[in-house]
Every structure is written in structure tokens, then in C-alpha cells.
N, CA, C and O atoms as a GROMACS GRO file, in nm:
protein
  328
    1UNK      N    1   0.339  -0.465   4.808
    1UNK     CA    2   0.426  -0.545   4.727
    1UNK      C    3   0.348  -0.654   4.655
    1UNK      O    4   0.381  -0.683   4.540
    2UNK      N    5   0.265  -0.705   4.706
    2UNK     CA    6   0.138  -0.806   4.659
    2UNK      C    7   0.070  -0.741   4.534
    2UNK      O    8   0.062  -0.820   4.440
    3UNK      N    9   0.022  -0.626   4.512
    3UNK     CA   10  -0.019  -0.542   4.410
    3UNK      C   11   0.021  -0.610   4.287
    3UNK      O   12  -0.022  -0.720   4.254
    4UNK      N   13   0.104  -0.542   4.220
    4UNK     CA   14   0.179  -0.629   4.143
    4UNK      C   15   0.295  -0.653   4.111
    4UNK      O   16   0.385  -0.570   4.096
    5UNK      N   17   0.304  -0.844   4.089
    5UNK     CA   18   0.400  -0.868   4.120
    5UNK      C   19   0.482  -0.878   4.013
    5UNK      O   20   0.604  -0.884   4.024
    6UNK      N   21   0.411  -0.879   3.890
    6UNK     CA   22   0.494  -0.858   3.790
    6UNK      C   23   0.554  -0.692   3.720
    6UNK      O   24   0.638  -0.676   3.632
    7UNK      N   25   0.521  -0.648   3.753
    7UNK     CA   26   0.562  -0.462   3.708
    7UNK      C   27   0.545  -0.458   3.590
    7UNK      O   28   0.437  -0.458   3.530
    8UNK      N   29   0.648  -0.454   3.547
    8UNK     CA   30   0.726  -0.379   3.411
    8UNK      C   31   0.664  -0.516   3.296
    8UNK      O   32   0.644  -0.497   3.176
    9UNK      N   33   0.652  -0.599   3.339
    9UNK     CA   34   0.614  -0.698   3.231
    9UNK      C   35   0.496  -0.732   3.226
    9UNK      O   36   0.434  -0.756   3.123
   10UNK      N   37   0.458  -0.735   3.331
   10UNK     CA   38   0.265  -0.785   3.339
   10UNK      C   39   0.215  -0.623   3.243
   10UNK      O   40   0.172  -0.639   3.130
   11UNK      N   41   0.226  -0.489   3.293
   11UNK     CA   42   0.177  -0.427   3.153
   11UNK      C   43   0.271  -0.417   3.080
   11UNK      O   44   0.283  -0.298   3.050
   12UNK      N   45   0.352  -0.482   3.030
   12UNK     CA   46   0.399  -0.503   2.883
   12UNK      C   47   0.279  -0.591   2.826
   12UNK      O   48   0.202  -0.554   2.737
   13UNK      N   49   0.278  -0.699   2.886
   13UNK     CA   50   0.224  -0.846   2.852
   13UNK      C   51   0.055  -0.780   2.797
   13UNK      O   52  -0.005  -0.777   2.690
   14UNK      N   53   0.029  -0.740   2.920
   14UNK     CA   54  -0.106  -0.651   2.908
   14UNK      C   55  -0.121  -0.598   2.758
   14UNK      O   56  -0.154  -0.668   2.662
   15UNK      N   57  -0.084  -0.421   2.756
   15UNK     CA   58  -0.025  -0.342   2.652
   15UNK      C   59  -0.019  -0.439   2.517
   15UNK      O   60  -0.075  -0.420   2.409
   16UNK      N   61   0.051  -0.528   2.551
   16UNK     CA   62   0.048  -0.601   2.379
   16UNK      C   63  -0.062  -0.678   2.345
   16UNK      O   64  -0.108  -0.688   2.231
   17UNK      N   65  -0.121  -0.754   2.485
   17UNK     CA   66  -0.252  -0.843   2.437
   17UNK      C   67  -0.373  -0.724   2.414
   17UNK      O   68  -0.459  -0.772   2.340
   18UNK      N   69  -0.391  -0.649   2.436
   18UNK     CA   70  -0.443  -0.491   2.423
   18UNK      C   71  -0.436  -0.478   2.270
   18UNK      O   72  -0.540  -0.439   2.218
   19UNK      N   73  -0.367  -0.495   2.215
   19UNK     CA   74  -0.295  -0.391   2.118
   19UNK      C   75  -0.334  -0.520   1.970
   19UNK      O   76  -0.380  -0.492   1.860
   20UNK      N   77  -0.304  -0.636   2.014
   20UNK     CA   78  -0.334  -0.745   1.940
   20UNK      C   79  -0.508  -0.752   1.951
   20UNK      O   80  -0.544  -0.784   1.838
   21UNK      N   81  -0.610  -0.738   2.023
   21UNK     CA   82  -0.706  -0.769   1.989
   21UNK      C   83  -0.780  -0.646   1.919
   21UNK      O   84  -0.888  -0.647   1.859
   22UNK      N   85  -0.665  -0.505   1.952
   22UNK     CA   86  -0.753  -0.396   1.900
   22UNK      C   87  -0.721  -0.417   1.701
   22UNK      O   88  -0.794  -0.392   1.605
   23UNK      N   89  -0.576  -0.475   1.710
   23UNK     CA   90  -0.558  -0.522   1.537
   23UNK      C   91  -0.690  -0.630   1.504
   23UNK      O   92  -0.749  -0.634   1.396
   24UNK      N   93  -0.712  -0.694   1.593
   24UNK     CA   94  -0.753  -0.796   1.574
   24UNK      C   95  -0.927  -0.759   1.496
   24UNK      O   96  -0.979  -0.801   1.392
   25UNK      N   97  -0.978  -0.656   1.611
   25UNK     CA   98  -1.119  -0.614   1.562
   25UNK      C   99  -1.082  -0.519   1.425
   25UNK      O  100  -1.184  -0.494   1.361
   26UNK      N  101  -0.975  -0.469   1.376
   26UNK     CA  102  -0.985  -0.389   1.270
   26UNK      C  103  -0.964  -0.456   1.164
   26UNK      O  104  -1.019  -0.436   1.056
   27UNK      N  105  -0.848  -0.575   1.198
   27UNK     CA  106  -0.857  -0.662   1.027
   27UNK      C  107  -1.041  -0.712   1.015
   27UNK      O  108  -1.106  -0.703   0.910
   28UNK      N  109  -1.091  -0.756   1.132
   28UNK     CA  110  -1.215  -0.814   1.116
   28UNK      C  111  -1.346  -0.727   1.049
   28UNK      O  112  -1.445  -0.770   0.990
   29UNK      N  113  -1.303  -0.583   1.083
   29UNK     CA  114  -1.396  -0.514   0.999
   29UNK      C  115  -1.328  -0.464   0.901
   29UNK      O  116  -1.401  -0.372   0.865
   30UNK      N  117  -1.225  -0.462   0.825
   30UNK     CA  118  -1.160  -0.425   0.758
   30UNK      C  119  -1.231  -0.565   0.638
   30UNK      O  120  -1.293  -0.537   0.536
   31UNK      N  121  -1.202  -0.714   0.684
   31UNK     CA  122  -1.273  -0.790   0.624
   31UNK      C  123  -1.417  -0.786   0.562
   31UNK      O  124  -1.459  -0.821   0.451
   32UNK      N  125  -1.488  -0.720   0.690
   32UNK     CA  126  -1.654  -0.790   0.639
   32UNK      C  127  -1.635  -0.650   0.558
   32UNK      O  128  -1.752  -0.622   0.535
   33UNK      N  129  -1.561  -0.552   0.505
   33UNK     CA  130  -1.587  -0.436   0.437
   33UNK      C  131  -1.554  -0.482   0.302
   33UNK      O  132  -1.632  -0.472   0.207
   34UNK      N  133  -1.446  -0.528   0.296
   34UNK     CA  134  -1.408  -0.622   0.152
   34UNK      C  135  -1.512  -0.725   0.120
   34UNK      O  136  -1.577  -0.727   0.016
   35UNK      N  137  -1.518  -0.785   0.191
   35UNK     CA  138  -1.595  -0.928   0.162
   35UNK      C  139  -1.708  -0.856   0.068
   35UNK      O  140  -1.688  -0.885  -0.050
   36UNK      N  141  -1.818  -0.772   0.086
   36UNK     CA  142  -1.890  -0.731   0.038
   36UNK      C  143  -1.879  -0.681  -0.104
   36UNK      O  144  -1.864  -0.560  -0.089
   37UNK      N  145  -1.878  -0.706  -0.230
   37UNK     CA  146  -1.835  -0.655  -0.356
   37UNK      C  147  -1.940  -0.633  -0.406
   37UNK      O  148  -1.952  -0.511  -0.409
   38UNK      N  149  -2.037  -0.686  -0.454
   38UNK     CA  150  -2.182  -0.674  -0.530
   38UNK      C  151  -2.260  -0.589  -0.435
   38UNK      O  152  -2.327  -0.514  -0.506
   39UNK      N  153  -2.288  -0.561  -0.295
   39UNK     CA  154  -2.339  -0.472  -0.239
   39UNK      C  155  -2.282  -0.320  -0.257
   39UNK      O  156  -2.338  -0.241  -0.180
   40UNK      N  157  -2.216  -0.280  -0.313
   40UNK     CA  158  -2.125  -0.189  -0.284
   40UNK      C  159  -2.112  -0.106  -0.432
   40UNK      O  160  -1.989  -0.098  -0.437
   41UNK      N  161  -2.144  -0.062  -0.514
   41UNK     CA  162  -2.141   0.016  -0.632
   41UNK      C  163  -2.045   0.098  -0.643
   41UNK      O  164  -1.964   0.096  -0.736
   42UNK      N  165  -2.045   0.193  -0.533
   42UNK     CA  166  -1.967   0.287  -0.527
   42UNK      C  167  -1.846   0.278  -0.501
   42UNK      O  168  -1.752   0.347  -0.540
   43UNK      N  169  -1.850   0.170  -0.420
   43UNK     CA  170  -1.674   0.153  -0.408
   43UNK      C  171  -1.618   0.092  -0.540
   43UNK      O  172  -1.510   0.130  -0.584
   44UNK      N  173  -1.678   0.015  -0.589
   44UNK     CA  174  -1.665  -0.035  -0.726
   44UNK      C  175  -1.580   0.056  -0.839
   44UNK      O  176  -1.473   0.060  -0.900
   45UNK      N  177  -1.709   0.129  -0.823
   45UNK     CA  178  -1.643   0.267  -0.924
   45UNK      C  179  -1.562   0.330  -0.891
   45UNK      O  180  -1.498   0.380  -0.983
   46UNK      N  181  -1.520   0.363  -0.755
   46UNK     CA  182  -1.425   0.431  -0.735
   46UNK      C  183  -1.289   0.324  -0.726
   46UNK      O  184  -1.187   0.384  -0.690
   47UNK      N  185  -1.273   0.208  -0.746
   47UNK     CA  186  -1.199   0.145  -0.768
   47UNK      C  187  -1.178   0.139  -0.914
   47UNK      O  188  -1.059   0.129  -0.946
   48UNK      N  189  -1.260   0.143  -1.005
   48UNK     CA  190  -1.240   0.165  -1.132
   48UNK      C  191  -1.171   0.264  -1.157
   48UNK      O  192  -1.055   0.231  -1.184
   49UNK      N  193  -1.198   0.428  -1.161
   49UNK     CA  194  -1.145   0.537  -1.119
   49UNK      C  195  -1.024   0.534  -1.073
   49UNK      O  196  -0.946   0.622  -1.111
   50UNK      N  197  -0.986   0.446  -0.994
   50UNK     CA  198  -0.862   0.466  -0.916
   50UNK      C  199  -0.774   0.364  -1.071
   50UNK      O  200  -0.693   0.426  -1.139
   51UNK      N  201  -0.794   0.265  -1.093
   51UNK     CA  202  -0.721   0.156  -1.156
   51UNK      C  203  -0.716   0.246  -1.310
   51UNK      O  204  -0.613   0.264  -1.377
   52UNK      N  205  -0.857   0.297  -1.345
   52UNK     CA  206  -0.780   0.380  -1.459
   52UNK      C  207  -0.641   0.524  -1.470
   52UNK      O  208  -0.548   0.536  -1.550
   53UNK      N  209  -0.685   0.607  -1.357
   53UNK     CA  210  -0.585   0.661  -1.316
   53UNK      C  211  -0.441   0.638  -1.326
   53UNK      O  212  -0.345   0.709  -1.357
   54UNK      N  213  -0.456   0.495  -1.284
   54UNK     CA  214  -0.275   0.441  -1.219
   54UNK      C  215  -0.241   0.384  -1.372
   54UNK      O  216  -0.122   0.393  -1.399
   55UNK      N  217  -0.310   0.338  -1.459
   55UNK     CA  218  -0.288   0.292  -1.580
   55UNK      C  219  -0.233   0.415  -1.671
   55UNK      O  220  -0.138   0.382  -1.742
   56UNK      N  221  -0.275   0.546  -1.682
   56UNK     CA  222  -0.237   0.668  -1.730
   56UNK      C  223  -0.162   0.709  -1.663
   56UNK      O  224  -0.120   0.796  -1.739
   57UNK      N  225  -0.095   0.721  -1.561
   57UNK     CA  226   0.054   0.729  -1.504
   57UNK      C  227   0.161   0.606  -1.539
   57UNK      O  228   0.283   0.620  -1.534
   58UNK      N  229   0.099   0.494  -1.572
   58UNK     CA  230   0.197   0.417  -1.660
   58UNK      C  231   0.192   0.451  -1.752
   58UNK      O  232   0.286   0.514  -1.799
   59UNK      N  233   0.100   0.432  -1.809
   59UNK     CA  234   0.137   0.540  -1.985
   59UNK      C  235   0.254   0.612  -1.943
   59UNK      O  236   0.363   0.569  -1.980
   60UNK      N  237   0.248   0.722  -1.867
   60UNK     CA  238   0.341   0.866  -1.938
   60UNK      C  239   0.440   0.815  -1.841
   60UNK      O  240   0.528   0.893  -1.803
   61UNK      N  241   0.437   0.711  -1.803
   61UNK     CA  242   0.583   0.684  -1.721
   61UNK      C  243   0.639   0.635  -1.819
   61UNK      O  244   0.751   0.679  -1.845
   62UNK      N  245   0.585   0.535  -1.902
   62UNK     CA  246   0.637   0.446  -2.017
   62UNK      C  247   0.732   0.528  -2.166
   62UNK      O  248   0.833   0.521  -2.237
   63UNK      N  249   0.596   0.611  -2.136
   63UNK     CA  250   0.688   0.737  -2.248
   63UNK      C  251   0.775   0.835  -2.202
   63UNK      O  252   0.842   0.904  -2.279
   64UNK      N  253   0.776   0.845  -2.085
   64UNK     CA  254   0.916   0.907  -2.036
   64UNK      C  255   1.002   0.823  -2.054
   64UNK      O  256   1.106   0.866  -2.106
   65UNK      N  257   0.996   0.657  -2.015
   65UNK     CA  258   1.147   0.587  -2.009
   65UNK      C  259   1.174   0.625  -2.149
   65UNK      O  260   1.277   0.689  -2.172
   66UNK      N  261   1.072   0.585  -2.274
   66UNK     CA  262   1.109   0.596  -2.395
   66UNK      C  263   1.198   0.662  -2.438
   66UNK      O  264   1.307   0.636  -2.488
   67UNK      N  265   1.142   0.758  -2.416
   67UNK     CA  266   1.215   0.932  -2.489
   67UNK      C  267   1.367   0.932  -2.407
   67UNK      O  268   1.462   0.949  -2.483
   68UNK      N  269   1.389   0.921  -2.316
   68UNK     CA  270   1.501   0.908  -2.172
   68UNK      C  271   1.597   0.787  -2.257
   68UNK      O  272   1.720   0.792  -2.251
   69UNK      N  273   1.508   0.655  -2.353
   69UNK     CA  274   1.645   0.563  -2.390
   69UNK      C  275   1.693   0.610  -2.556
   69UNK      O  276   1.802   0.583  -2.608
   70UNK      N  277   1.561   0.698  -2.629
   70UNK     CA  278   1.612   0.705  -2.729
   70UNK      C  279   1.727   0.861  -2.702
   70UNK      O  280   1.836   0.882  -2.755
   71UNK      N  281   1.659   0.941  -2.612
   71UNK     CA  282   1.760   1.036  -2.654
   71UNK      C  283   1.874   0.966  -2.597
   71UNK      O  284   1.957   0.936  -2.683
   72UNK      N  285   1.912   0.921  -2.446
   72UNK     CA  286   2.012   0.804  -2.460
   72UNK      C  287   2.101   0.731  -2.590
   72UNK      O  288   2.223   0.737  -2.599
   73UNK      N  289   2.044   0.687  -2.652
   73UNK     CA  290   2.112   0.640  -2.774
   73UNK      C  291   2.133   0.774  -2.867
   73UNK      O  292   2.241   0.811  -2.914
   74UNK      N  293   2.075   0.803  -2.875
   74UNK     CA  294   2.130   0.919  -2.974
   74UNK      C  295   2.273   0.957  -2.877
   74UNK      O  296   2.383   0.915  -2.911
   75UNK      N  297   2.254   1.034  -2.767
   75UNK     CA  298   2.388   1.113  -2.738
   75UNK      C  299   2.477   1.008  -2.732
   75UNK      O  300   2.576   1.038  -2.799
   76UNK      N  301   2.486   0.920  -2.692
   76UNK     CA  302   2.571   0.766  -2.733
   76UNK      C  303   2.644   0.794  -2.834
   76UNK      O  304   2.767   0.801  -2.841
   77UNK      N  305   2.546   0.814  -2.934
   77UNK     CA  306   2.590   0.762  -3.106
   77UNK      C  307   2.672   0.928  -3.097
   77UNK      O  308   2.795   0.916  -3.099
   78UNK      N  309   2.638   1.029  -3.091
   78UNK     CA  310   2.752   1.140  -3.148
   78UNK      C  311   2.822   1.146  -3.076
   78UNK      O  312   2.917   1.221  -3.102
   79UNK      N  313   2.825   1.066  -2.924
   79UNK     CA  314   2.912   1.123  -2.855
   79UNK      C  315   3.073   1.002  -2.941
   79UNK      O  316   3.192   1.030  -2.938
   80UNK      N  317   3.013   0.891  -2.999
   80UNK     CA  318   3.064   0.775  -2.998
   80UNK      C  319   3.097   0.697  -2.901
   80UNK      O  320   3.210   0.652  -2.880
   81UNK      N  321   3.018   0.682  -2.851
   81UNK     CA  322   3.043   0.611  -2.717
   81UNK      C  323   3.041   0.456  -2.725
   81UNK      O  324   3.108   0.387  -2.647
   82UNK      N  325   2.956   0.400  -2.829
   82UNK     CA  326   2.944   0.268  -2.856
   82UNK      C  327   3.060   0.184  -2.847
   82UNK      O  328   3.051   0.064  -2.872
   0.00000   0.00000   0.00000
């Protein structure tokens, strides 16, 4: 009975302080991986790569809304809906 005396909560308590230092070491290398920008070329570019990408899916998102408000207005106008 001395074993333990807390049960169910001492490994809870455990389990979470566990769980918090294992976040804890991954934001920390997750950091010194960012921190680094001028060492790093490649990630660079592939961040470039990535940011041009997402910019050309706004494009043709942009020209989808387009086309989506003018034909919008058009069926408006014959339907007379105005």
C-alpha cells in the first residue's frame, strides 16, 4: 500500500510532466532549426518554391472568384433579378 500512494494521479501528474518536457525539447530544436537562416540555402529556396507556388494558386483562385461574379451578374441581369 506504501508503493504508491498516489495511483491514478501521481502517473497522470507523471505522464503529463513527461509529455511537457518531450514538447519542450522539440519546440527547442524546432527553434535552433529556424533560428538559422543565412546558414541554410536550401531551405531558403525551398521556401521560395513553396511561396511562389501558393501565390499561383491565388492567382487562379482569384480568377475563379472572377469569372463565378461576372457570370453571376450576367445570369442576374437575364434572369432580372436586380
Amino acid at each position: 500500500m506504501s508503493r504508491n500512494i498516489f495511483g491514478f494521479v501521481g502517473r497522470t501528474v507523471a505522464s503529463v510532466k513527461s509529455g511537457i518536457a518531450i514538447r519542450k525539447a522539440v519546440m527547442e530544436k524546432e527553434k535552433s532549426y529556424f533560428a538559422s537562416e543565412e546558414s541554410d540555402p536550401e531551405r531558403l529556396e525551398a521556401q521560395k518554391q513553396r511561396d511562389q507556388e501558393f501565390i499561383q494558386s491565388l492567382k487562379k483562385l482569384g480568377v475563379a472568384v472572377l469569372v463565378f461574379l461576372v457570370f453571376y451578374a450576367i445570369l442576374r441581369t437575364i434572369l432580372n433579378l436586380w
